[in-house]
C-alpha positions in Angstrom: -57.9 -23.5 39.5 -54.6 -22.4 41.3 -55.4 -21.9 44.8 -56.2 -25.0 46.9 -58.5 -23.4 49.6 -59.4 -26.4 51.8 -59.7 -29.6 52.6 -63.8 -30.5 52.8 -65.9 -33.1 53.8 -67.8 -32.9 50.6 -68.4 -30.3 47.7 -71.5 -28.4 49.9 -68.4 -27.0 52.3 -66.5 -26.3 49.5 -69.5 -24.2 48.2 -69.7 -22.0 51.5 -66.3 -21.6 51.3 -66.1 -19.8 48.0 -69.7 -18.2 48.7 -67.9 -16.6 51.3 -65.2 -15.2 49.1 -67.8 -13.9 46.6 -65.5 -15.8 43.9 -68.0 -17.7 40.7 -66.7 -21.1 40.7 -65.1 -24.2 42.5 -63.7 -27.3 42.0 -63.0 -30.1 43.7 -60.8 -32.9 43.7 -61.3 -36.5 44.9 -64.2 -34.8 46.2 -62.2 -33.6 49.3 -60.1 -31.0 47.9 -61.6 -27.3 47.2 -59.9 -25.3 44.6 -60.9 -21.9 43.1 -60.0 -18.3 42.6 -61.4 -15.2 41.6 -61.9 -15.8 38.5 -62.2 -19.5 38.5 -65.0 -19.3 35.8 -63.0 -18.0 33.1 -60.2 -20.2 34.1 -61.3 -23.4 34.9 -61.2 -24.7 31.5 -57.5 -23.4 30.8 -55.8 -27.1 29.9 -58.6 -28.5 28.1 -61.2 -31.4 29.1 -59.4 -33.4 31.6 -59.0 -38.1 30.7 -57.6 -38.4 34.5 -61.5 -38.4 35.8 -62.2 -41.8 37.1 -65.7 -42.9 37.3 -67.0 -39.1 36.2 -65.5 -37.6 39.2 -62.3 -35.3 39.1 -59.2 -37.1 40.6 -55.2 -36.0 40.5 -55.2 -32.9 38.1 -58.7 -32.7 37.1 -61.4 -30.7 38.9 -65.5 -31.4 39.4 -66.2 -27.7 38.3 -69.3 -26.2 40.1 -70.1 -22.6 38.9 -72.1 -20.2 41.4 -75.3 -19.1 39.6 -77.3 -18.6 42.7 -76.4 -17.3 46.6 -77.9 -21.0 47.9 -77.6 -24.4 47.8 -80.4 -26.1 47.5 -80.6 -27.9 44.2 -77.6 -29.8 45.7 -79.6 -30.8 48.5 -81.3 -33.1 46.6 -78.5 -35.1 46.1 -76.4 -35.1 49.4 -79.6 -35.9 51.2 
């Protein structure tokens, strides 16, 4: 994902950022950084799977990917509560 947009307190912000935008998909790095473009979902996957995750999260050069299927947020909820 080529643009860095943001830095965010967690992915939730990073969501209304790219909401905003109308754009499909995010990522986010060290789970501060929010990345994504217009066409992030039929780019994210570009370089491959990524071995620079550390504990399942993305880290330097590798992206959580979070694709937009709905308007809302809510099945995060659950776990940021």
């Amino acid at each position: 994902m080529p643009k860095l947009l943001a830095r965010v307190a967690n992915p939730r912000e990073c969501f209304e950022i790219v909401r905003n935008k109308s754009w499909p998909a995010f990522g986010t790095q060290f789970s501060k950084e929010c990345w994504s473009s217009k066409d992030a979902d039929k780019t994210y996957g570009k370089y491959g799977k990524s071995t620079s995750c550390i504990n399942n999260m993305g880290h330097e050069l590798a992206n959580d990917v979070w694709i937009i299927v709905c308007k809302y947020f809510i099945f995060l909820d659950l776990i940021f509560m």
